[in-house]
N, C-alpha and C positions, 0 to 999 in steps of 0.2 A: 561516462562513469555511472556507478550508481546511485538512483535514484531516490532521495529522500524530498524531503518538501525543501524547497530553495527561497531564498530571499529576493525579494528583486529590489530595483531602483524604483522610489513611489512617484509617479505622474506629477501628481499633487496634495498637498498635506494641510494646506489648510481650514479651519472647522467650518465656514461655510463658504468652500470652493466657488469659482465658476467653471463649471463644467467644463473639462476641453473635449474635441474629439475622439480620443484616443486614451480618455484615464483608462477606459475600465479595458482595454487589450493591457496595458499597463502591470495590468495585476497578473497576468498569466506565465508563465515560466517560456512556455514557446506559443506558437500561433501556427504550428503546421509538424505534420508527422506524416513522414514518409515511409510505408515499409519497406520497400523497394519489393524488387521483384519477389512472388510469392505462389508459391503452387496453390491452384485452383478449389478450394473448396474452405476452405477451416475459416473458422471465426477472429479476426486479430481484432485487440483490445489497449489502449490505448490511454493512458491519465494525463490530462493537462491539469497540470497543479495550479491553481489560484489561490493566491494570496491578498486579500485585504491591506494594503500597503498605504490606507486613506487615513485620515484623523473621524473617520464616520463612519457608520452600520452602512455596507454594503446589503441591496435583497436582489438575490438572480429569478427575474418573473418567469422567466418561459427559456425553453432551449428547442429549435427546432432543425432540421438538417434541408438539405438541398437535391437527397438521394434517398430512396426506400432501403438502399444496400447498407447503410449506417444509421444507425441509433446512440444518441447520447443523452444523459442525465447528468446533474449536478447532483454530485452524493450530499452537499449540502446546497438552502437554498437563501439563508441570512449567516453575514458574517460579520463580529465584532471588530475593530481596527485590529489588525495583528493576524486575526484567525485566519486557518487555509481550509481548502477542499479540494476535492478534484472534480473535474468535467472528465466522464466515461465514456468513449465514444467507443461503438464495436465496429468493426466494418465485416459483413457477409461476403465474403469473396465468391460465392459459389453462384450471385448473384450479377456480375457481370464478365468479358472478356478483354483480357487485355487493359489498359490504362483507362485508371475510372477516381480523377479530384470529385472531392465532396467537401463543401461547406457546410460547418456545423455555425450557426448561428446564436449565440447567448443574449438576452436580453437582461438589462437592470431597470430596475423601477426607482431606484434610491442607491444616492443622495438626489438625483436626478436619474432621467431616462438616457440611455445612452447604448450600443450595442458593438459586441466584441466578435469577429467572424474570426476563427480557427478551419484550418484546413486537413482533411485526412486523404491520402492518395497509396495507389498500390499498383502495382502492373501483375495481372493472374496470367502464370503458361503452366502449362498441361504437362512441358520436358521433363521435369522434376517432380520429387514429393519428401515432403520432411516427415516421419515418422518416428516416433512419436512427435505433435505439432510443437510441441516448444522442451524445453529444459525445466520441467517444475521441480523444485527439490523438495518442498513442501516446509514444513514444521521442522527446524532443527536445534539442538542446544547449540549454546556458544560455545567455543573452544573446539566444536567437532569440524573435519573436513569432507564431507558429502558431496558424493560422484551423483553424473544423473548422464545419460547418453541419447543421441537420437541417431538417425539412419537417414542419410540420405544420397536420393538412387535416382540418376541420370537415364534417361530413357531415349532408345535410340540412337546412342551418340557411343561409341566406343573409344572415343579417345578422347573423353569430360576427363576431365583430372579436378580438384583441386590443391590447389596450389597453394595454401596461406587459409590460417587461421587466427582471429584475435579477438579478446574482447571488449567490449567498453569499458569495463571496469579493471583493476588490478587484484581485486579481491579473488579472481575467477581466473583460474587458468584451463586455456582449452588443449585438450590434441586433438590429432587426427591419423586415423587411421585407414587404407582402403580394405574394404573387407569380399568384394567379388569385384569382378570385370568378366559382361559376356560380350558379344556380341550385340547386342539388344535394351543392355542394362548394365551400369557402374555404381555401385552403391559404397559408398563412403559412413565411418562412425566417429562422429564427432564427440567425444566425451570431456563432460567440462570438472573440476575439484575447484571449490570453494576453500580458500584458504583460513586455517583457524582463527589469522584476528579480525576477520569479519564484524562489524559491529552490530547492536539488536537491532533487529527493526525487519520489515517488509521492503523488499529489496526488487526492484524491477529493474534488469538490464537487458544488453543485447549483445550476443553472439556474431562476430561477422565471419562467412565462409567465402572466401576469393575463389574464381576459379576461372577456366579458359575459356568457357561457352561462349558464343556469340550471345551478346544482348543479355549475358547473365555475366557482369562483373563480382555481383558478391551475392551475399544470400544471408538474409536476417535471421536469425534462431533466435528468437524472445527465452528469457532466463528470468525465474522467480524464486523466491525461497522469504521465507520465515526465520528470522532466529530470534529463538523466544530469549525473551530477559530470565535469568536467572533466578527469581520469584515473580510473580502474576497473584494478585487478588479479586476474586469471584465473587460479587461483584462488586466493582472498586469505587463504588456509591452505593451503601447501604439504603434505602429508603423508603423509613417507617412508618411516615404517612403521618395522620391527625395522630396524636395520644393525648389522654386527657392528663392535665396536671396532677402528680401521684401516683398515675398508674401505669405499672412497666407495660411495656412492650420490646421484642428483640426481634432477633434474625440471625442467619450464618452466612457467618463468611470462610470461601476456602482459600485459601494459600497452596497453590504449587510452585514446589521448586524443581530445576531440572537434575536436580540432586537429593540426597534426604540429608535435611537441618532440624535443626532443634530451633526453636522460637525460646531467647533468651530475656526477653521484656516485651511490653507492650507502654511503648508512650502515648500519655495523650487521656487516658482513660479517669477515673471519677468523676470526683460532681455529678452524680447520676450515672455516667456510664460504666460499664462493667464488661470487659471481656473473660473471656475463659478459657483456657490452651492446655494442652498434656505437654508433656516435656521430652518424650522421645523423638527419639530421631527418624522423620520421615518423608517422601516427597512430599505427602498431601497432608497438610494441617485445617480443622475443624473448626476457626473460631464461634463462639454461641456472645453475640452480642446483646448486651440489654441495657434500655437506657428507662430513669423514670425522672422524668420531667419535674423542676421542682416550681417552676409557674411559667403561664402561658407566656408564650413568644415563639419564634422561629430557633430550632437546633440546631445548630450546625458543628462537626467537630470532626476533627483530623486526630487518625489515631497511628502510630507509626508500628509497625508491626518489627523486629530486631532479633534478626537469627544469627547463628554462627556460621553464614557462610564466607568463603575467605574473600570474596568480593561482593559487589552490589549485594550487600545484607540485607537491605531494610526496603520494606514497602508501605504507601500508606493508603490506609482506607479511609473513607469520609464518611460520615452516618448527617443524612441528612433528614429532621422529622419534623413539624407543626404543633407544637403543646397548645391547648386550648381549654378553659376554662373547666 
């Protein structure tokens, strides 16, 4: 299905654990990702989600692999109980033949030391090539249905067929089409539609293409897309740094929607702060925030931005600033 960040079953939860050996694989959504068979050359890419699942500040010291052909990074590298990230692994296909396991290895320093090994694997042949390499659909509003196509062409083999198409998600519906058969070469168009109630968010799935080949039972098509939320604010933590008590300071924030709205209030605002909005109808609104500090301490304020759109109206911005003497 697709993929958003997942919950898992936590290891261990209490505030000062005894380590077992296995909390911190614990946290990870899976511990192996298999492409399966993959034509020879293109970059595949990879998120193991980790989740913090502890009653304690998780920190990932070091990530190191077992192969030159794979790279991975923790997009984050301290997490609060709760928080997730993901481990990126890429694996360089063009860089070996044929079946090639790699060990990515994570390390933690806290709550103790402890180390989680994930696996990436792929089998590269030369018979095939997917073209375009995956299904991006990129950036799309909600409610639309976007098409994205790739090509792929059987080399050598005149009587490759495939036979079945599907794909992990229901969101996504694929077909398929043959679009030549030579002697030499069968190339197939696998075209996939995103169905409109998709929901927002960054969406990573997988396409599966069956087919009759020897040694080639199905064949991974990676699928991406975007659906943006129906307003987004630019940026969604305002912040203004030191200001002295008394004296303003501001900044803008922008609001896009995937629609044009009117902005019908603004909650959240006085006691110093002050937004300011026009009232037509547009995608892109201009707020001019200004706050003036009325004595020192730390600012903090949540302001709700409230348009006329017929769903998810409302956005909020945070203005975060330092008043000081």
């Amino acid at each position: 299905m697709l993929r958003f960040c997942i919950v898992f079953v936590a290891a261990f939860v209490m505030a000062a654990p005894s380590i077992g050996a296995t909390w911190s694989e614990s946290m990870f959504d899976s511990l192996k990702k298999d492409f399966g068979s993959v034509p020879r050359g293109p970059t595949l890419q990879h998120h193991f989600k980790i989740t913090n699942n502890t009653k304690n500040a998780v920190t990932i010291s070091s990530v190191r692999v077992s192969c030159g052909c794979v790279t991975a990074v923790a997009l984050k590298g301290y997490l609060e109980p709760g928080e997730s990230t993901s481990l990126q692994a890429s694996m360089d296909t063009s860089r070996f033949v044929g079946f090639r396991a790699v060990t990515v290895f994570v390390q933690f320093s806290s709550p103790a030391f402890d180390e989680a090994r994930v696996v990436v694997q792929a089998t590269t042949r030369t018979d095939f090539s997917i073209s375009p390499e995956s299904l991006a659909l990129g950036q799309v509003k909600p409610g639309s249905e976007p098409t994205a196509s790739v090509d792929l062409s059987f080399f050598g083999n005149r009587d490759a067929r495939i036979t079945k198409v599907r794909a992990d998600s229901n969101y996504v519906v694929p077909t398929v089409v043959e679009s030549r058969r030579l002697d030499h070469e069968v190339v197939y168009t696998v075209t996939v539609k995103l169905r409109p109630d998709t929901p927002v968010g960054k969406w990573f799935t997988d396409v599966w293409v069956e087919t009759n080949v020897f040694g080639l039972a199905q064949v991974r098509v990676p699928l991406t897309v975007e659906i943006q939320p129906p307003l987004v604010a630019t940026p969604p933590i305002l912040a203004l740094g030191a200001i002295k008590s008394g004296v303003e300071a501001g900044g803008k924030v922008i609001v896009r929607g995937t629609a044009p709205f009117k902005i019908l209030s603004i909650k959240g605002a006085g006691d110093g702060v002050s937004v300011a909005h026009d009232n037509t109808s547009r995608e892109i609104h201009i707020l001019n925030v200004k706050a003036i500090p009325g004595k020192a301490g730390k600012v903090l304020r949540a302001i709700t931005v409230v348009t006329d759109l017929k769903s998810n109206n409302e956005v909020v911005v945070s203005i975060d600033a330092d008043a000081i003497p």
